[in-house]
TORMI-788250 format. One line per field, with one value per residue (C-alpha): residue number from 1; x, y, z. Coordinates in steps of 0.5 Angstrom, whole numbers, always signed. Layout:
N
pos NUM:...
u X:...
v Y:...
w Z:...
END
This chain:
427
pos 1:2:3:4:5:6:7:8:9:10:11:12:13:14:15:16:17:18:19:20:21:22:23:24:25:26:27:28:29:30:31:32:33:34:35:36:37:38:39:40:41:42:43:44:45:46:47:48:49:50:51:52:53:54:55:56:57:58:59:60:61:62:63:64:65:66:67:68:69:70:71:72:73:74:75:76:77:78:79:80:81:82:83:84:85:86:87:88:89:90:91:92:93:94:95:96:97:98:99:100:101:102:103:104:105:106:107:108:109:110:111:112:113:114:115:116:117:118:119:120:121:122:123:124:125:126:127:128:129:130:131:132:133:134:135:136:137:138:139:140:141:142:143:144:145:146:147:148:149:150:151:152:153:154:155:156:157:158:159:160:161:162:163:164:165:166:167:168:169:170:171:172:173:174:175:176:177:178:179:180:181:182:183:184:185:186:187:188:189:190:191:192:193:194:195:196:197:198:199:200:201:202:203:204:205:206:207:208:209:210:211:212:213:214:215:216:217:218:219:220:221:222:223:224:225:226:227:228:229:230:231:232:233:234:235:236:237:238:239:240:241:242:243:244:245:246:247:248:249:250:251:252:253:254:255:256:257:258:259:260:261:262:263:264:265:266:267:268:269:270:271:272:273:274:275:276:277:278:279:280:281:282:283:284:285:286:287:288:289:290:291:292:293:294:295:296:297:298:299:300:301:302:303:304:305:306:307:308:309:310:311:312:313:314:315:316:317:318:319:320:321:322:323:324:325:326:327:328:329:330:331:332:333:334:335:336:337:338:339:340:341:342:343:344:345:346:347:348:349:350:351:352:353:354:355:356:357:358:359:360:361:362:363:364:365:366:367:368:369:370:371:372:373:374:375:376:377:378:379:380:381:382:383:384:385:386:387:388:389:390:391:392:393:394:395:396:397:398:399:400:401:402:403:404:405:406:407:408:409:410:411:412:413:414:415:416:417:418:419:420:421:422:423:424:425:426:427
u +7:+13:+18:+15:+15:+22:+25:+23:+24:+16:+18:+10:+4:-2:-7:-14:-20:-22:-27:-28:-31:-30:-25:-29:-26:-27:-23:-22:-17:-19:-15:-16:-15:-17:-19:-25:-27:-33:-35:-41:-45:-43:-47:-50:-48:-55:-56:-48:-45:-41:-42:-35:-36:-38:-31:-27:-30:-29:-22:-20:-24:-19:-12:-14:-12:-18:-26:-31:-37:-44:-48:-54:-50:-48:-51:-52:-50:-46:-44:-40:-35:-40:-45:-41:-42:-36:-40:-44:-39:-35:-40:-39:-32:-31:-22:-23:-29:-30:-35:-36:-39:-40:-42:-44:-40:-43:-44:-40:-35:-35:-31:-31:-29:-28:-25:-22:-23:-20:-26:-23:-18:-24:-21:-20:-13:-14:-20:-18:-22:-21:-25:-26:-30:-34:-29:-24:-29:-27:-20:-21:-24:-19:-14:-18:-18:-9:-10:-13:-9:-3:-5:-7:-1:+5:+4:+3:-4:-4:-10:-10:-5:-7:-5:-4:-6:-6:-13:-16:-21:-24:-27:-30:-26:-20:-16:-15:-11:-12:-6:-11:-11:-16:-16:-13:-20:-21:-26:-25:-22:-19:-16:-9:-8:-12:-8:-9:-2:+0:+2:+6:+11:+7:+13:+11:+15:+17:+12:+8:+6:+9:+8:+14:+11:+12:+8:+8:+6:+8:+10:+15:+16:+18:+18:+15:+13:+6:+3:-2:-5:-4:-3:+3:+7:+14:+18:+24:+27:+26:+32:+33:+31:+28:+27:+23:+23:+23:+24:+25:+31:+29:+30:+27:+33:+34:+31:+34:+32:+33:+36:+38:+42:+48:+46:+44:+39:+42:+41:+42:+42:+38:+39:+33:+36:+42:+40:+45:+46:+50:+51:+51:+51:+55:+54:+51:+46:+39:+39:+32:+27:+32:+29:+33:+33:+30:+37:+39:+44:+44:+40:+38:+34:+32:+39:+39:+47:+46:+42:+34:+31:+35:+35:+42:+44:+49:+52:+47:+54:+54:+60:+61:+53:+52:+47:+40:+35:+38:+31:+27:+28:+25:+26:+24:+20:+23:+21:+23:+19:+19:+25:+30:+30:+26:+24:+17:+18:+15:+18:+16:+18:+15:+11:+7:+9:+7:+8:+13:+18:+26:+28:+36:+39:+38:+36:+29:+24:+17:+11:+6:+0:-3:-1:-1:-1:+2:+6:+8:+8:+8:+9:+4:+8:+8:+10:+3:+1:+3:-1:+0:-4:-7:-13:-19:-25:-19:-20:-14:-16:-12:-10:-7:-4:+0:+6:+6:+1:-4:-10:-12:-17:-18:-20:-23:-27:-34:-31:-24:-18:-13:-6:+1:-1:+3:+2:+4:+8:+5:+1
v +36:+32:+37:+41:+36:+35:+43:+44:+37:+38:+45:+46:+42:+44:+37:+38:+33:+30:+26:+20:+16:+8:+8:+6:+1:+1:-3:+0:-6:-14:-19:-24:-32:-29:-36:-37:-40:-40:-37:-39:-36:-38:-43:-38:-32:-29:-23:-23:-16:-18:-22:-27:-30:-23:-21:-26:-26:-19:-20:-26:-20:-14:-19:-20:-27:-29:-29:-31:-33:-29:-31:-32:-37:-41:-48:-50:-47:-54:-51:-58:-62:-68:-63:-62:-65:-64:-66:-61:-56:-57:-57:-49:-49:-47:-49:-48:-48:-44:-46:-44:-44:-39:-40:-36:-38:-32:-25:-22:-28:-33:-38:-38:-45:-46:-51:-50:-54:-57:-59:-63:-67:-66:-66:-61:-56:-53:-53:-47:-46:-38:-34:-28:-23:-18:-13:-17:-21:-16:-18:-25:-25:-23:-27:-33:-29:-29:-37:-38:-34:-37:-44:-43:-37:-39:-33:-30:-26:-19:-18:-17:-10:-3:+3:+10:+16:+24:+27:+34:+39:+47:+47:+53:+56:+53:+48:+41:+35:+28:+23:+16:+9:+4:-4:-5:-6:+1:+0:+2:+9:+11:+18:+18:+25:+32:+38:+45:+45:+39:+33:+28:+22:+17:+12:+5:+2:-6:-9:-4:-1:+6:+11:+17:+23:+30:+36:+43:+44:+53:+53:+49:+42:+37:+29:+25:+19:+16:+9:+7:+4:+8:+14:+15:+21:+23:+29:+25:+31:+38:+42:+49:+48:+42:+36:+31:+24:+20:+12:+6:+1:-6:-7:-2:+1:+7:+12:+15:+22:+28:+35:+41:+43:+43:+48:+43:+37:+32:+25:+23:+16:+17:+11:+11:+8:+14:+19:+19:+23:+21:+24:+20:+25:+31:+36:+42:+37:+36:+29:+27:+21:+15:+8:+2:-4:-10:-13:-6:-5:+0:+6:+9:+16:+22:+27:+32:+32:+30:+35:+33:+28:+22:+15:+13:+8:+7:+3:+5:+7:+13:+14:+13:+13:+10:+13:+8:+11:+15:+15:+20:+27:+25:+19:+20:+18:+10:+3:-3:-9:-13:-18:-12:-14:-8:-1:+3:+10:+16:+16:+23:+25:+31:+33:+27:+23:+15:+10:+6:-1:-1:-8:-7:-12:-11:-3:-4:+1:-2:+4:+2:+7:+12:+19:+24:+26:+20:+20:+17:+9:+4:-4:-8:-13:-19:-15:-17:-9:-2:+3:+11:+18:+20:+26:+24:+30:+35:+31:+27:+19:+13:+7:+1:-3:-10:-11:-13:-8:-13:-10:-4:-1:+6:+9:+15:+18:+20:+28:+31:+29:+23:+23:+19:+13:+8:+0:-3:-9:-16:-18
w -18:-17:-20:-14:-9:-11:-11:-5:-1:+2:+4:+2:+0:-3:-2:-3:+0:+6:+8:+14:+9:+6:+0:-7:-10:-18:-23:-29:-33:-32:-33:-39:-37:-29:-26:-25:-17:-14:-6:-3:+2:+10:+13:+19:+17:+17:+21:+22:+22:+16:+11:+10:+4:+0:+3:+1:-7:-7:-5:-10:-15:-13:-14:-21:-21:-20:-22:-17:-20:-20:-13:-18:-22:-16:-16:-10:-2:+0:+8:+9:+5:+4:+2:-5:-11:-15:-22:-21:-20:-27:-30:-28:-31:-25:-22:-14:-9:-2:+3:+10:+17:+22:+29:+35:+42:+45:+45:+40:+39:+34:+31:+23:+19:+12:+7:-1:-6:-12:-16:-23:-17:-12:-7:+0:-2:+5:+12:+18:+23:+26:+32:+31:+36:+32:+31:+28:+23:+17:+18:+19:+13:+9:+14:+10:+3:+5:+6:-1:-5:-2:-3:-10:-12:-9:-5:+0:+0:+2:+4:+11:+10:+11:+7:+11:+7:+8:+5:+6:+6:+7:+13:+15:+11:+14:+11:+15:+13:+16:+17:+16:+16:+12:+11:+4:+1:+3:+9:+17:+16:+21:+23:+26:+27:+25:+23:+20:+18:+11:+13:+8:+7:+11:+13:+16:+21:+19:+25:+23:+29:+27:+22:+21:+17:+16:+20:+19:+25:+27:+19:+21:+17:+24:+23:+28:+29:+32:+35:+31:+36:+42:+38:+42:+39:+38:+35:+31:+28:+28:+25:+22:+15:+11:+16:+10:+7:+12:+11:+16:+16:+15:+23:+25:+29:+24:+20:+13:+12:+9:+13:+11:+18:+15:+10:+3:+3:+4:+6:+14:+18:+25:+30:+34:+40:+41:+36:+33:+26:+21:+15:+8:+2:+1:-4:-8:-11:-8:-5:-1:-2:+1:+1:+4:+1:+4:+6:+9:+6:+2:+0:-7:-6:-11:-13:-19:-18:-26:-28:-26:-22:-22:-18:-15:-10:-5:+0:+7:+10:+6:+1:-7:-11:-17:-21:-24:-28:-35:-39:-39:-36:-29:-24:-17:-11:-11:-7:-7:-9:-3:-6:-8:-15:-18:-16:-17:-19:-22:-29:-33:-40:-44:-37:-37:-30:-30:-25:-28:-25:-26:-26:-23:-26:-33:-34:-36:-35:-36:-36:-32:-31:-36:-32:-33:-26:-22:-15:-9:-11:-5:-7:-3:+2:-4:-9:-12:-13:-13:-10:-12:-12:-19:-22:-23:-25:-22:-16:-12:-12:-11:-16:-16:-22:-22:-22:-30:-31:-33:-27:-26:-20:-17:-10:-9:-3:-5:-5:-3:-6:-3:-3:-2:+0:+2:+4:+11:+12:+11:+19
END
């Protein structure tokens, strides 16, 4: 499937499955020497439309950094700091506590506090109090879930993201494809936009108000570009010839693409506010899958100019490019880890694809999922995961591994296929 989508730069597209439904998240690998932390049921959270505390265990869980007790073994529902008993706490083994309330203001308005504990120091690590209205009390749960994983990691939490994704399906005969966003746990899916035509390369704006994709909308492949909110849509590109891969600057103020307008795939820049080509690549090669570094400066896209599918990089002005990948006859669909020092890539050799991570100061290519069908890595906005497209039972189903390779988790619809995610700046 990937020598595929590279030969013929997303002329075609063939992604089975759609269906308005939760993604089912199951983990697959664990982590050894994951921490244990316990989350207790909120004080007034009964009768509420989500459950606070459920959430933010299931969040803790899914991170692989950390393993919230068992309900049934917790050994006590403290609500309030001078409820908690920090003895009877580590007698569990348990390293940190989380405790909760949630109060009603009014009609769909409620203000949620919590407080997290160390509980060998017995002492209160962090304590916020949050409104939410209905709507928003998942994101404010995992807002909280943010905060903790910040407080005990280092790191910011990127539970509070969405991921954008294409699925489809045979209906009535005919084949329809969906564009559609989800909480980063797979819940609230929402469709963005429905066609009969495919739909690919999802591209996150850096505000994370806007997604760029391709439309073969009239059997033409066009870019454009849709609020998320509004849903707003605008026609970005639409030459004669292949218009793919688009990808964001770091800014906001430009789009690299892929065009063909000028008689080979090459790479372009688009600014946004004159639009303005300009012209980085030239060639017989096949150049597409541009990605920006996170400081904007340079550009590293997919190119068959030494024989196969390579990873090369070059300035974002244009000019000479130097080539990054030498393993392995194939090396494509690139993203930047959040910090510029790494890439995620689809790496493949002896017709197995796996998602692997290309450390660019020294060369070194770490494999990290199992194949054989892997595409379309996408970094969380920590750099904590990455999110990619795979098979299961014949099926296309969503996964997401660490970044050390150490946890593994699988997303999937309950039927239909999911394709190239890709994972929204950090909120």
């Amino acid at each position: 499937m990937k020598r595929v989508r590279f030969s013929l730069l997303i002329l075609c597209l063939c992604l089975p499955g759609w269906v308005q439904a939760a993604l089912t998240i199951e983990i697959t690998q664990g982590v050894e020497g994951a921490v244990p932390i316990a989350v207790v049921p909120f004080g007034g959270s009964v009768g509420m439309p989500e459950d606070i505390a459920a959430i933010i265990a299931a969040d803790l869980a899914r991170s692989g950094r950390f393993e919230p007790l068992p309900e049934r073994d917790l050994i006590g529902r403290p609500t309030d700091a001078g409820q908690v008993r920090f003895q009877d706490w580590r007698m569990l083994g348990s390293e940190n506590l989380v405790i909760g309330n949630v109060e009603t203001l009014g009609p769909d308005q409620y203000r949620i506090e919590f407080r997290l504990f160390d509980i060998f120091r017995g002492r209160q690590i962090a304590g916020y109090s949050l409104p939410a209205s209905r709507d928003r009390l998942r994101y404010v749960a995992h807002k909280i879930s943010d905060i903790i994983y910040e407080k005990l990691t280092g790191q910011p939490g990127a539970f509070a993201t969405r991921i954008a994704y294409v699925i489809s399906d045979t209906v009535n005969g005919e084949k329809q494809y969906q564009l559609q966003l989800a909480d980063s746990d797979g819940y609230n899916p929402r469709t963005l936009l429905t066609s009969g035509q495919p739909l690919m390369s999802p591209s996150w704006s850096p505000d994370g108000r806007k997604l760029a994709y391709v439309s073969f909308e009239k059997r033409r492949a066009s870019i454009f570009t849709q609020d998320v909110v509004s849903g707003q849509r605008d026609l970005l590109a639409s030459f004669e010839g292949i218009n793919g891969a688009p990808s964001w600057s770091p800014d906001g103020r430009s789009m690299a693409l892929t065009l063909s307008r000028d008689g080979n795939p090459e790479i372009y820049s688009l600014n946004l506010g004159t639009k303005q080509l300009r012209r980085l690549t030239s060639g017989p090669a096949i150049d597409t899958e541009p990605v920006w570094s996170p400081d904007g400066r340079s550009i590293v896209f997919t190119s068959d100019r030494g024989g196969g599918p390579q990873l090369y990089r070059m300035s974002a002005q244009g000019g000479p490019a130097k080539r990054l990948t030498f393993e392995g006859s194939y090396n494509a669909s690139a993203d930047f880890a959040p910090d510029g020092k790494s890439l995620a890539l689809v790496h493949g050799t002896g017709g197995n694809y796996r998602i692997a991570v290309l450390e660019l100061e020294t060369g070194l290519l770490r494999l990290l999922s199992e194949g054989p069908l892997d595409e379309s890595p996408s970094f969380a906005p920590n750099g904590s995961m990455i999110i990619f497209a795979t098979e299961s039972g014949r099926r296309g189903v969503l996964a997401a591994v660490s970044s050390d390779g150490r946890f593994r988790q699988r997303l999937s619809l309950s039927e239909g296929d999911v394709r190239e995610p890709v994972w929204s700046p950090q909120e």
